[in-house]
Biopython code that builds the backbone (N, CA, C, O; Angstrom):
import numpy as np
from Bio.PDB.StructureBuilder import StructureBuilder

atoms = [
    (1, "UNK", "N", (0.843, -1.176, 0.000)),
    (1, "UNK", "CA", (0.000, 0.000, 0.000)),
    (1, "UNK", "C", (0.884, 1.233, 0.000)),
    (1, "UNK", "O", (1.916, 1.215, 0.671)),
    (2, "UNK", "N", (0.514, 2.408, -0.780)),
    (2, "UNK", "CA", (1.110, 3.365, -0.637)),
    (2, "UNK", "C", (0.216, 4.770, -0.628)),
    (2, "UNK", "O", (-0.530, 5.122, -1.542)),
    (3, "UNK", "N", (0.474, 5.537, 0.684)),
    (3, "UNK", "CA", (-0.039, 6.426, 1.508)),
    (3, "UNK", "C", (-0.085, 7.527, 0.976)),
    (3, "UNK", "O", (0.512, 8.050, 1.917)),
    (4, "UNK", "N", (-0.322, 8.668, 0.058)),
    (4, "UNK", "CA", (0.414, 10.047, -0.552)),
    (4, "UNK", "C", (-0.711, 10.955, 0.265)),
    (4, "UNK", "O", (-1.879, 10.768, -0.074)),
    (5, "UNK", "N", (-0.482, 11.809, 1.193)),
    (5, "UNK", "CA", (-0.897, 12.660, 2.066)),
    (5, "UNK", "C", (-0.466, 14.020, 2.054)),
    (5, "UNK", "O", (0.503, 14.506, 2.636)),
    (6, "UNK", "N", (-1.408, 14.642, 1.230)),
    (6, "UNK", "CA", (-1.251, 16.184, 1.059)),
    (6, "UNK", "C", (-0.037, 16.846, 0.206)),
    (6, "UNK", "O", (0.325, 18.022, 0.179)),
    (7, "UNK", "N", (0.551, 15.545, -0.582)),
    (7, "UNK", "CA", (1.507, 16.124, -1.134)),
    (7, "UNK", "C", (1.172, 16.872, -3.060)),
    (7, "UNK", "O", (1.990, 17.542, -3.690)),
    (8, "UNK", "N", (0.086, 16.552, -3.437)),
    (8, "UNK", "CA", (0.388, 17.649, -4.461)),
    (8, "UNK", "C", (1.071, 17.114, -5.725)),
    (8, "UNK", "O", (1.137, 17.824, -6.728)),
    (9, "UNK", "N", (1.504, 16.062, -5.701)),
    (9, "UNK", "CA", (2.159, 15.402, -7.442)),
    (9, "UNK", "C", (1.439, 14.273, -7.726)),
    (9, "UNK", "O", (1.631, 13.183, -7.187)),
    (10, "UNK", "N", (0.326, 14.591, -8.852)),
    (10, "UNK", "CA", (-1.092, 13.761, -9.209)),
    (10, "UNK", "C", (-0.955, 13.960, -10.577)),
    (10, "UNK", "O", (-2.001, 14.451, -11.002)),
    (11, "UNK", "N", (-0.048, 13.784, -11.548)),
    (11, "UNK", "CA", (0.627, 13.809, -12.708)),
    (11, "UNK", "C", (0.367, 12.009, -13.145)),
    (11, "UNK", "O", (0.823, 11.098, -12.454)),
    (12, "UNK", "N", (-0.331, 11.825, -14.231)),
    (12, "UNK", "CA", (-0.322, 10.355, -14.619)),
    (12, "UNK", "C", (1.061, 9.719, -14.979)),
    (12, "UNK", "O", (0.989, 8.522, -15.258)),
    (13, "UNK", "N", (2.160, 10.215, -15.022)),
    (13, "UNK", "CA", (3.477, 9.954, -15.059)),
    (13, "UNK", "C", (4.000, 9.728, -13.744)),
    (13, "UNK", "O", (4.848, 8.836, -13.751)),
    (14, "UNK", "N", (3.742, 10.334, -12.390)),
    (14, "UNK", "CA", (3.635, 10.004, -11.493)),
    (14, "UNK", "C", (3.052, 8.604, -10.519)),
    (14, "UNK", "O", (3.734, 7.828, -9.850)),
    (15, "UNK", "N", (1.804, 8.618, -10.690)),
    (15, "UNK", "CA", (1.076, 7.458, -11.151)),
    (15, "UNK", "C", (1.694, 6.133, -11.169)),
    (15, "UNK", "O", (1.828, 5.174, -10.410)),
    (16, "UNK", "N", (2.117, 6.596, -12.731)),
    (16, "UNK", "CA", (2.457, 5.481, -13.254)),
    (16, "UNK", "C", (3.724, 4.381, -12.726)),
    (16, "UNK", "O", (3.797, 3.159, -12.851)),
    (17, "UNK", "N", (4.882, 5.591, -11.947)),
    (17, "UNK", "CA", (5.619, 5.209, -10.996)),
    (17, "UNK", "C", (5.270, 4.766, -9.995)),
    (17, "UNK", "O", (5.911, 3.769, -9.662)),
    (18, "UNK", "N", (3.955, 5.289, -8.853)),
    (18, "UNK", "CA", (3.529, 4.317, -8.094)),
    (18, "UNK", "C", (3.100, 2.948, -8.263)),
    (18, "UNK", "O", (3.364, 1.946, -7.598)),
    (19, "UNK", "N", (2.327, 3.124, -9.368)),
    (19, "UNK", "CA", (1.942, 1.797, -10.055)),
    (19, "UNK", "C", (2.641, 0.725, -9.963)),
    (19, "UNK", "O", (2.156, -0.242, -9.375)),
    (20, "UNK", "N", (4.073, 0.653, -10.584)),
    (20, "UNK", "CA", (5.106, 0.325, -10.552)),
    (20, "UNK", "C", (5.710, -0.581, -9.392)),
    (20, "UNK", "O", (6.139, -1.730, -9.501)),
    (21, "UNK", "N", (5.644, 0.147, -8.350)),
    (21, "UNK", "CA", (5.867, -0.429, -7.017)),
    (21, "UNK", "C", (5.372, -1.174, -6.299)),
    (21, "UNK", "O", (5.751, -1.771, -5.292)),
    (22, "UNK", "N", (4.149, -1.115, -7.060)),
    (22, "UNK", "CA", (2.755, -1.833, -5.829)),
    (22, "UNK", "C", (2.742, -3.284, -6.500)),
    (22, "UNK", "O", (2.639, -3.517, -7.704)),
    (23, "UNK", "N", (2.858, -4.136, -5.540)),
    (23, "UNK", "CA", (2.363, -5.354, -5.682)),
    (23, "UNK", "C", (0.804, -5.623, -6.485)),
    (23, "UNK", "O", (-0.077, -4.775, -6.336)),
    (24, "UNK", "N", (0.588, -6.683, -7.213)),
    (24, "UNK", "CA", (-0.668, -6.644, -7.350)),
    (24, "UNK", "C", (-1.539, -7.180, -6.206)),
    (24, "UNK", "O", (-1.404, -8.085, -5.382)),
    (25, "UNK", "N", (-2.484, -6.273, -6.477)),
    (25, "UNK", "CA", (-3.941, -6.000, -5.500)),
    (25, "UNK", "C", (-3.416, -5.421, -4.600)),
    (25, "UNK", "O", (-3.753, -5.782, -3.473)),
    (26, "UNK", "N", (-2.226, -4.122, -4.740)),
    (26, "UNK", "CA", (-2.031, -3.323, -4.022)),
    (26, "UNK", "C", (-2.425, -1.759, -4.075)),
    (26, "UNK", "O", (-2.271, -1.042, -5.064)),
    (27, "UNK", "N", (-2.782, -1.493, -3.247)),
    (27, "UNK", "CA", (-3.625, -0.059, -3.305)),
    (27, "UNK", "C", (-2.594, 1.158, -3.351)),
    (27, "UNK", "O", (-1.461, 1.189, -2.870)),
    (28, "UNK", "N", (-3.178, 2.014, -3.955)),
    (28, "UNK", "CA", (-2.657, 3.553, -3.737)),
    (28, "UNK", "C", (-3.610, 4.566, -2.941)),
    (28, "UNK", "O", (-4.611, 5.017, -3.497)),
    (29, "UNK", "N", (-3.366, 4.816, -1.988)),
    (29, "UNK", "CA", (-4.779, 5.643, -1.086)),
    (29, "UNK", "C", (-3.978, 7.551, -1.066)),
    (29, "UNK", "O", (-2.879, 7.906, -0.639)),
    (30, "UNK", "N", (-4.866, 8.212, -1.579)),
    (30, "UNK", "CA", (-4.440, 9.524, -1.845)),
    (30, "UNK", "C", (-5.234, 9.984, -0.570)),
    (30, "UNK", "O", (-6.098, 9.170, -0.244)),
    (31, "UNK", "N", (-5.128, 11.282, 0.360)),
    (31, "UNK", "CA", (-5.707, 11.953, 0.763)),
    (31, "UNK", "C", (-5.416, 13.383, 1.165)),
    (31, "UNK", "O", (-4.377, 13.645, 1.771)),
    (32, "UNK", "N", (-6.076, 14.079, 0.928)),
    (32, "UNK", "CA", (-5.961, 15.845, 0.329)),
    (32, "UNK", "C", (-7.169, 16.343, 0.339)),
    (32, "UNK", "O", (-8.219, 15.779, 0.029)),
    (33, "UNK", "N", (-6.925, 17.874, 0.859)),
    (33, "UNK", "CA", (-7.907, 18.846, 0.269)),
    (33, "UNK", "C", (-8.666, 19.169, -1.130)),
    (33, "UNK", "O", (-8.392, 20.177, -1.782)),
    (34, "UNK", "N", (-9.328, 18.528, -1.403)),
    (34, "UNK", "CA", (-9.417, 18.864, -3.309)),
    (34, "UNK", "C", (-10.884, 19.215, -3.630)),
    (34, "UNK", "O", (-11.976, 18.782, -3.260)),
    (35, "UNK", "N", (-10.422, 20.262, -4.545)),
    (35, "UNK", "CA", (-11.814, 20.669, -4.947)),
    (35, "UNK", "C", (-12.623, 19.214, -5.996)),
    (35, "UNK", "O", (-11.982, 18.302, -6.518)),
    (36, "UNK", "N", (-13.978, 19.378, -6.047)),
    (36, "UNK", "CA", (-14.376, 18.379, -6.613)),
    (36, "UNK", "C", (-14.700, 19.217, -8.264)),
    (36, "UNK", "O", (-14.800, 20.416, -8.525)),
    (37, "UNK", "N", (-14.802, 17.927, -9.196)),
    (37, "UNK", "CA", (-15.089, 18.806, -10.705)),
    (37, "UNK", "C", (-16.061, 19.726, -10.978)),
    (37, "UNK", "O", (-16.948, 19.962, -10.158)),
    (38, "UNK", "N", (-16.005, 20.192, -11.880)),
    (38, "UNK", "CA", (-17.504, 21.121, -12.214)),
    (38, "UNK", "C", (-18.925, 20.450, -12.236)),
    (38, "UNK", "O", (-20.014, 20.922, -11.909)),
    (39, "UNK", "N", (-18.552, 19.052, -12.780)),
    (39, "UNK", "CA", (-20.220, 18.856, -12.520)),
    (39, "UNK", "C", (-20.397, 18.255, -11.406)),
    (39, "UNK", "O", (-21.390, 17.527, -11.417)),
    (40, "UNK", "N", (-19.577, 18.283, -10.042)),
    (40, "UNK", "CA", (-20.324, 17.793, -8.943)),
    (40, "UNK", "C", (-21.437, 18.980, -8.259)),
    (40, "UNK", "O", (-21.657, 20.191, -8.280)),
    (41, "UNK", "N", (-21.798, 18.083, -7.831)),
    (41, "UNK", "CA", (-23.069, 18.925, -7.109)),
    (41, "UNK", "C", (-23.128, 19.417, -5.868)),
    (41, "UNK", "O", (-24.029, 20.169, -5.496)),
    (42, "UNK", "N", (-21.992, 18.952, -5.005)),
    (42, "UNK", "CA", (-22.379, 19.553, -3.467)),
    (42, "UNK", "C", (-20.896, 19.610, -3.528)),
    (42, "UNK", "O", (-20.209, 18.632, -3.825)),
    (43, "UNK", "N", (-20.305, 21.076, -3.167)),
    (43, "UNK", "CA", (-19.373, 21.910, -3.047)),
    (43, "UNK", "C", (-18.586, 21.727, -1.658)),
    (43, "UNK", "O", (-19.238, 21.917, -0.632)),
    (44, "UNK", "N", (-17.245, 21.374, -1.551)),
    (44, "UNK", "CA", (-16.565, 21.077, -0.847)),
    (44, "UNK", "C", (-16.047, 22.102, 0.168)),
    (44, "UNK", "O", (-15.407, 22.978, -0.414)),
    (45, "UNK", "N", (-16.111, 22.280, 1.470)),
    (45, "UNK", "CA", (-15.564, 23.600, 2.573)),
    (45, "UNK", "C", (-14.457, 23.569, 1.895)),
    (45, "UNK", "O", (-13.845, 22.574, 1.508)),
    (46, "UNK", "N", (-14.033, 25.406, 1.659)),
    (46, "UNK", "CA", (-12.891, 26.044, 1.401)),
    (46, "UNK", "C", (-12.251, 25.018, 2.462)),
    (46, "UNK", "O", (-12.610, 24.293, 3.389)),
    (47, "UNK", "N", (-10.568, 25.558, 1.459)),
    (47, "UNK", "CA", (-9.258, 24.537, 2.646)),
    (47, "UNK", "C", (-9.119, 25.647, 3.396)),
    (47, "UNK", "O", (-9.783, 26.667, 3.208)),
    (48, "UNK", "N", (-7.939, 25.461, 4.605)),
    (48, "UNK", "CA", (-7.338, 26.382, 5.001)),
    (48, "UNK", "C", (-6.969, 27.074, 4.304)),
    (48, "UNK", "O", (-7.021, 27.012, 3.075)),
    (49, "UNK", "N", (-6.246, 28.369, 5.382)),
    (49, "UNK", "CA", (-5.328, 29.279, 4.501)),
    (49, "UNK", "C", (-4.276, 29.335, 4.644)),
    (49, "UNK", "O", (-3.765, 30.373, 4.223)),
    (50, "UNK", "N", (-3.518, 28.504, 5.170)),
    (50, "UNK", "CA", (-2.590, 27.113, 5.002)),
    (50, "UNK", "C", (-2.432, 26.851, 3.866)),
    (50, "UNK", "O", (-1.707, 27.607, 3.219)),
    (51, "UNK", "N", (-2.940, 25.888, 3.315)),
    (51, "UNK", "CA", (-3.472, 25.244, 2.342)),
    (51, "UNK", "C", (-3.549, 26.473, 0.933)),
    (51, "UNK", "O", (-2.758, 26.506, -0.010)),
    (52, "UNK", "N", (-4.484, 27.205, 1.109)),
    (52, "UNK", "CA", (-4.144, 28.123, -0.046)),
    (52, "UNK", "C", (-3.060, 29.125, -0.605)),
    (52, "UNK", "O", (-3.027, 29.664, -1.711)),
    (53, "UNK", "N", (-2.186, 29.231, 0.447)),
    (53, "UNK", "CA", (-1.005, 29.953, 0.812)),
    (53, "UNK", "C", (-0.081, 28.851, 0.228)),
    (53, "UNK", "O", (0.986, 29.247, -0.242)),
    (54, "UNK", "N", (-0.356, 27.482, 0.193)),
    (54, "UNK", "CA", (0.821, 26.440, -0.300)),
    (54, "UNK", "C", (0.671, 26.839, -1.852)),
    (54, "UNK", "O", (1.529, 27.544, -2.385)),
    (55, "UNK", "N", (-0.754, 26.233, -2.753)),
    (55, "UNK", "CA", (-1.073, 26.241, -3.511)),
    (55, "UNK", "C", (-0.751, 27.759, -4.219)),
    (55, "UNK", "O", (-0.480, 27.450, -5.380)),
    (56, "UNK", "N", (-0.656, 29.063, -4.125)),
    (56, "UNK", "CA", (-0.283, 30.296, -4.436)),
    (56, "UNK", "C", (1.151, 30.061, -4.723)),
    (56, "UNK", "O", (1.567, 30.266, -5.863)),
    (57, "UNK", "N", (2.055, 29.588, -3.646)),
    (57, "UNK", "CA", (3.090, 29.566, -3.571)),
    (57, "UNK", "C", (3.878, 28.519, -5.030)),
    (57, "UNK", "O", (4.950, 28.679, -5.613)),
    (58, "UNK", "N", (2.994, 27.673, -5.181)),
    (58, "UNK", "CA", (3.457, 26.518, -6.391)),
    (58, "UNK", "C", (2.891, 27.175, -7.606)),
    (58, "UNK", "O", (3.457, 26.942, -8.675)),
    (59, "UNK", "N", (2.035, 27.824, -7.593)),
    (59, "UNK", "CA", (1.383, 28.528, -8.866)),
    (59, "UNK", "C", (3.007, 29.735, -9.215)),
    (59, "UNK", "O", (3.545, 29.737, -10.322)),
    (60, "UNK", "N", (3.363, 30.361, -8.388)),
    (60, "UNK", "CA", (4.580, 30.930, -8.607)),
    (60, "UNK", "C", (5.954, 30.569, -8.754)),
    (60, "UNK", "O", (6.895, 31.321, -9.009)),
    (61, "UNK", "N", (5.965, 29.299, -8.558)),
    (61, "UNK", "CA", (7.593, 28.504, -8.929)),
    (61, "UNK", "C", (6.949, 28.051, -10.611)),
    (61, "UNK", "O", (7.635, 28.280, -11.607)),
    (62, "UNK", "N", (5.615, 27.420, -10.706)),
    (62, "UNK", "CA", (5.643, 26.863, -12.202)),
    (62, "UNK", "C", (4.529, 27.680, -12.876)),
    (62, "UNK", "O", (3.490, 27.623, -12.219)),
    (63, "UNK", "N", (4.383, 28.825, -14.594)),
    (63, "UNK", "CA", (3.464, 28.900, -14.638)),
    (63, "UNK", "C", (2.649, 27.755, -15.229)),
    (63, "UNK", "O", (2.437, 28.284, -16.320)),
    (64, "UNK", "N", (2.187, 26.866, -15.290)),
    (64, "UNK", "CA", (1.594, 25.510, -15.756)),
    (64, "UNK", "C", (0.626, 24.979, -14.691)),
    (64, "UNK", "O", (-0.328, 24.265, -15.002)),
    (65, "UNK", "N", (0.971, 25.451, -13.045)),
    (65, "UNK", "CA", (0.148, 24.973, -12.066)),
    (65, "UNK", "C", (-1.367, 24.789, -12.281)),
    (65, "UNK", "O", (-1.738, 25.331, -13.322)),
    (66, "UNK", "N", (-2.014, 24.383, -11.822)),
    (66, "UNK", "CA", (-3.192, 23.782, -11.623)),
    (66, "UNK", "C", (-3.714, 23.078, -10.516)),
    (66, "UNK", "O", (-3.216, 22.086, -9.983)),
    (67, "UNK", "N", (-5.004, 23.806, -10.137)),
    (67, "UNK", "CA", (-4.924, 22.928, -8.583)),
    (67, "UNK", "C", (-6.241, 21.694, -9.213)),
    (67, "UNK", "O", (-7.209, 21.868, -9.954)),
    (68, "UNK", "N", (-5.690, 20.422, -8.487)),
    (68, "UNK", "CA", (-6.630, 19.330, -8.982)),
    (68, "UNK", "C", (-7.281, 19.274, -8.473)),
    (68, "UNK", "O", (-7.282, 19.542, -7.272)),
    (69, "UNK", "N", (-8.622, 18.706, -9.448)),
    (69, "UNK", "CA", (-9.677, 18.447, -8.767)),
    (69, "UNK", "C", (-9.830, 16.895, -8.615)),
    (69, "UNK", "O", (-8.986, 16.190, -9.170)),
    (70, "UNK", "N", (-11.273, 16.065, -7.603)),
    (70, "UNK", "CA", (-10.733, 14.403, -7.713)),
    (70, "UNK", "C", (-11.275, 13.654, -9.015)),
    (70, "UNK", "O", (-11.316, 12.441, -9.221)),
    (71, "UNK", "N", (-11.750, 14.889, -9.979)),
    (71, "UNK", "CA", (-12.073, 14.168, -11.335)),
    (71, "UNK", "C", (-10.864, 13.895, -12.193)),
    (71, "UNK", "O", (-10.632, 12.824, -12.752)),
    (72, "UNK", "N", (-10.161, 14.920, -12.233)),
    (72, "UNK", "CA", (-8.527, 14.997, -12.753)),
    (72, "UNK", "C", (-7.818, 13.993, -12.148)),
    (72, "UNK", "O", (-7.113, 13.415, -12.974)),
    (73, "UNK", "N", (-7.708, 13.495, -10.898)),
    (73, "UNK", "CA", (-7.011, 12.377, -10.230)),
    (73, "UNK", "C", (-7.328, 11.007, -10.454)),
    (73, "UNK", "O", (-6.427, 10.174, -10.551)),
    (74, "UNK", "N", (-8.727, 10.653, -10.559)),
    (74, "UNK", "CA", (-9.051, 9.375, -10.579)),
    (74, "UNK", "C", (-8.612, 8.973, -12.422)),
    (74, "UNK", "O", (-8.283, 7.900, -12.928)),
    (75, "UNK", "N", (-8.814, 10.532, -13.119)),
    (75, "UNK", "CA", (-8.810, 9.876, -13.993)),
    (75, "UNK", "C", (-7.462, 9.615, -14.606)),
    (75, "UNK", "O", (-7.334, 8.788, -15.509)),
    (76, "UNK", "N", (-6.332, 10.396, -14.067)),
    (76, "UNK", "CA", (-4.616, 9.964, -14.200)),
    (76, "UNK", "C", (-4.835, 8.705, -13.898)),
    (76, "UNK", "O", (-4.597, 7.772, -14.665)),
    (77, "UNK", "N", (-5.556, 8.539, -12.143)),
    (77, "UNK", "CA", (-5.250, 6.830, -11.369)),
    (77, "UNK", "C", (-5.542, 5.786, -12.492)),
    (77, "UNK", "O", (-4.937, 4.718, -12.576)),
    (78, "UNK", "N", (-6.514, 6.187, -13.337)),
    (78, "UNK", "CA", (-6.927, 4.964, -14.329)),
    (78, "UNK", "C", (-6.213, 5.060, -15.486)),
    (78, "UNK", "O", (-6.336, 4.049, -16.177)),
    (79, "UNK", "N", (-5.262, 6.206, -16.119)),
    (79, "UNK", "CA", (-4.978, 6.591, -16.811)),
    (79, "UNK", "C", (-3.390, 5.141, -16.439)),
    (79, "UNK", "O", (-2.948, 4.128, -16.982)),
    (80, "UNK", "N", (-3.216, 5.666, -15.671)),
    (80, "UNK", "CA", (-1.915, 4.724, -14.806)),
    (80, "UNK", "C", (-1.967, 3.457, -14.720)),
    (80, "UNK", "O", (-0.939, 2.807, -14.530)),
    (81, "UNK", "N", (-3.410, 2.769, -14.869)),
    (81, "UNK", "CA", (-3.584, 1.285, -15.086)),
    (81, "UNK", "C", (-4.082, 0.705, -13.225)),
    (81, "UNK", "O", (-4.094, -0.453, -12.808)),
    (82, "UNK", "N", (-4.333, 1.611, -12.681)),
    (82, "UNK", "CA", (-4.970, 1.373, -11.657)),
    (82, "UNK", "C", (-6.986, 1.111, -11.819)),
    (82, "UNK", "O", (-7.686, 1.604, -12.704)),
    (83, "UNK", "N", (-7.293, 0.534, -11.080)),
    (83, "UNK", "CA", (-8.784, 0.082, -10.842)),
    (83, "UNK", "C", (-9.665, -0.240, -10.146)),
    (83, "UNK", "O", (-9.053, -1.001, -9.395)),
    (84, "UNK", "N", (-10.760, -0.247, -9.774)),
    (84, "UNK", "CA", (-11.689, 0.288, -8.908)),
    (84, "UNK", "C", (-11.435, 1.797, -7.984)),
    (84, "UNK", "O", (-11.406, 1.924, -6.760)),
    (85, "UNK", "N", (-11.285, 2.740, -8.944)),
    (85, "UNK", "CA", (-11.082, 3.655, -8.345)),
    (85, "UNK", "C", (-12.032, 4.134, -7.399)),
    (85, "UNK", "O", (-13.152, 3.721, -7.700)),
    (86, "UNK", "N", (-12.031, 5.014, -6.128)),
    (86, "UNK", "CA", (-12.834, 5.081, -5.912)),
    (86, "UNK", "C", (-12.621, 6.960, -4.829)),
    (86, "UNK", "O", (-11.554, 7.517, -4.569)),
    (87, "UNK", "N", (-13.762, 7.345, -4.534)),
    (87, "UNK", "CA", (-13.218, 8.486, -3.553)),
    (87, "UNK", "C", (-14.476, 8.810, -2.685)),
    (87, "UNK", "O", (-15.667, 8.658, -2.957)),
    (88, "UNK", "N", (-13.938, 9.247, -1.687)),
    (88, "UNK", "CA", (-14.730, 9.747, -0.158)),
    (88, "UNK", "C", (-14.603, 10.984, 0.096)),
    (88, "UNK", "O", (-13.448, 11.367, 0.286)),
    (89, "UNK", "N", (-15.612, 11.908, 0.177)),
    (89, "UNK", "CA", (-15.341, 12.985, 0.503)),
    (89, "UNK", "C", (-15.863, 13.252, 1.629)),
    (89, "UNK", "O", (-17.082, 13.095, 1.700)),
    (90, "UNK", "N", (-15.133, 13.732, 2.851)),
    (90, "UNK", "CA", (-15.553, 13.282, 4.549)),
    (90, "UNK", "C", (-15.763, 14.951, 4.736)),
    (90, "UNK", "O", (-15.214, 15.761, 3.990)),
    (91, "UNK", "N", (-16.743, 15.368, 5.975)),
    (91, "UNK", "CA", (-17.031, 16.548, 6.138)),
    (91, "UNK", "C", (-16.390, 17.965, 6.226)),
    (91, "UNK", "O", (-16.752, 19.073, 5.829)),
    (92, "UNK", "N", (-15.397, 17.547, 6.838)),
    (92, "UNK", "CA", (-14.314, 17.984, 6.778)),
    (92, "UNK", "C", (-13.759, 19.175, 5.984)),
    (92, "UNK", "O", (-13.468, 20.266, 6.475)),
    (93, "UNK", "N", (-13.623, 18.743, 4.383)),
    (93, "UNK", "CA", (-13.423, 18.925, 2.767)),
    (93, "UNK", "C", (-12.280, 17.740, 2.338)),
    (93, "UNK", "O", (-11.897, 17.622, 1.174)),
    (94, "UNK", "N", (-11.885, 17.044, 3.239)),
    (94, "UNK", "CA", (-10.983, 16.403, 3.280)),
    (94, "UNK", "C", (-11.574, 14.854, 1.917)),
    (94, "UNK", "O", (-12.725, 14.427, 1.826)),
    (95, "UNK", "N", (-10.613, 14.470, 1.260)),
    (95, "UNK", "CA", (-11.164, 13.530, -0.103)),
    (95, "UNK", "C", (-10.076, 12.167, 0.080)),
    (95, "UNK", "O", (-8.911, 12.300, -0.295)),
    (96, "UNK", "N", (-10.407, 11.256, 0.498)),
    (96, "UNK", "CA", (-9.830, 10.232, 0.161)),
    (96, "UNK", "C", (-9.772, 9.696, -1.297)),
    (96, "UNK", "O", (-10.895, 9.596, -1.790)),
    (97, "UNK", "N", (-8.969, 9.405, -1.940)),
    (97, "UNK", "CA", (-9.115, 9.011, -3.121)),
    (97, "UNK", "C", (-8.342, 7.400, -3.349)),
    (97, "UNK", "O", (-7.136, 7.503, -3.123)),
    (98, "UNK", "N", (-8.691, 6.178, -3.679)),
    (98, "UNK", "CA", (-8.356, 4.645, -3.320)),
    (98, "UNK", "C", (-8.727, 3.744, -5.261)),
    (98, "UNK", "O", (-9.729, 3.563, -5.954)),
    (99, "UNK", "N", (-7.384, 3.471, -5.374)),
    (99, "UNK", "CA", (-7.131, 3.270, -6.496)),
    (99, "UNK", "C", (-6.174, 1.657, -6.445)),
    (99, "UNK", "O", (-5.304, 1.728, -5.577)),
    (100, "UNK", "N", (-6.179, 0.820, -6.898)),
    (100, "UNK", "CA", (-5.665, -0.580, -6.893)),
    (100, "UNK", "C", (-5.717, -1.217, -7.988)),
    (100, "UNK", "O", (-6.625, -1.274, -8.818)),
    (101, "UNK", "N", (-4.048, -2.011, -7.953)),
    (101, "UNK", "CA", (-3.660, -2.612, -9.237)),
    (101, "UNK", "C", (-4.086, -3.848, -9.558)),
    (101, "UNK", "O", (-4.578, -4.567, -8.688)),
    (102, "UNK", "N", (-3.959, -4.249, -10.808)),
    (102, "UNK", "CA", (-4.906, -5.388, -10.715)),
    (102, "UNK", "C", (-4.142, -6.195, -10.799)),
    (102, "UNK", "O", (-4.486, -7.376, -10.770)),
]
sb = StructureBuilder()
sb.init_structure("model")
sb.init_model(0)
sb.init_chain("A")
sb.init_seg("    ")
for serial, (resi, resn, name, xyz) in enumerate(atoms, 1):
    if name == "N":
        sb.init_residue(resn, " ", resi, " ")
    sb.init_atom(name, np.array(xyz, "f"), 0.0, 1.0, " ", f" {name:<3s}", serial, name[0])
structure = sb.get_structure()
């Protein structure tokens, strides 16, 4: 299993390196602040300002940044050859996102 907690590199090239590592029927469990896509329907609590103060800060080292949403993620995770993707979004704003190789 491999844990990625608030870190921010959700690149399907990335991915694809976890992928890599995991045993089969081994999971990748993401969890982060993330906005959800445009067509979700119930809107996630702003992050900290913590949190948005990080995200500002990376928008100014690369212009290319982009903050993800968990439609953009699941779909790298599958993009990566991972399956049954899946995600939780807990009250919080907090999004588990749980992806496994086959």
């Amino acid at each position: 299993m491999i844990l990625q907690c608030d870190a921010g590199v959700y690149t399907e090239d990335f991915f694809r390196k976890l992928y890599n590592t995991l045993d089969k029927g081994g999971q990748l469990v993401i969890v982060d602040w993330l906005t959800r896509g445009i067509t979700d329907s119930q809107p996630v609590p702003e992050s900290s300002l913590q949190r948005k103060l990080i995200l500002f800060d990376a928008s100014l080292d690369n212009p290319d940044f982009e903050v993800k949403t968990s439609e953009s993620i699941k779909e790298n995770l599958t993009k990566a050859g991972l399956v049954n993707v899946t995600e939780q979004f807990l009250d919080n704003g907090t999004v588990i996102i749980k992806g496994q190789k086959p």
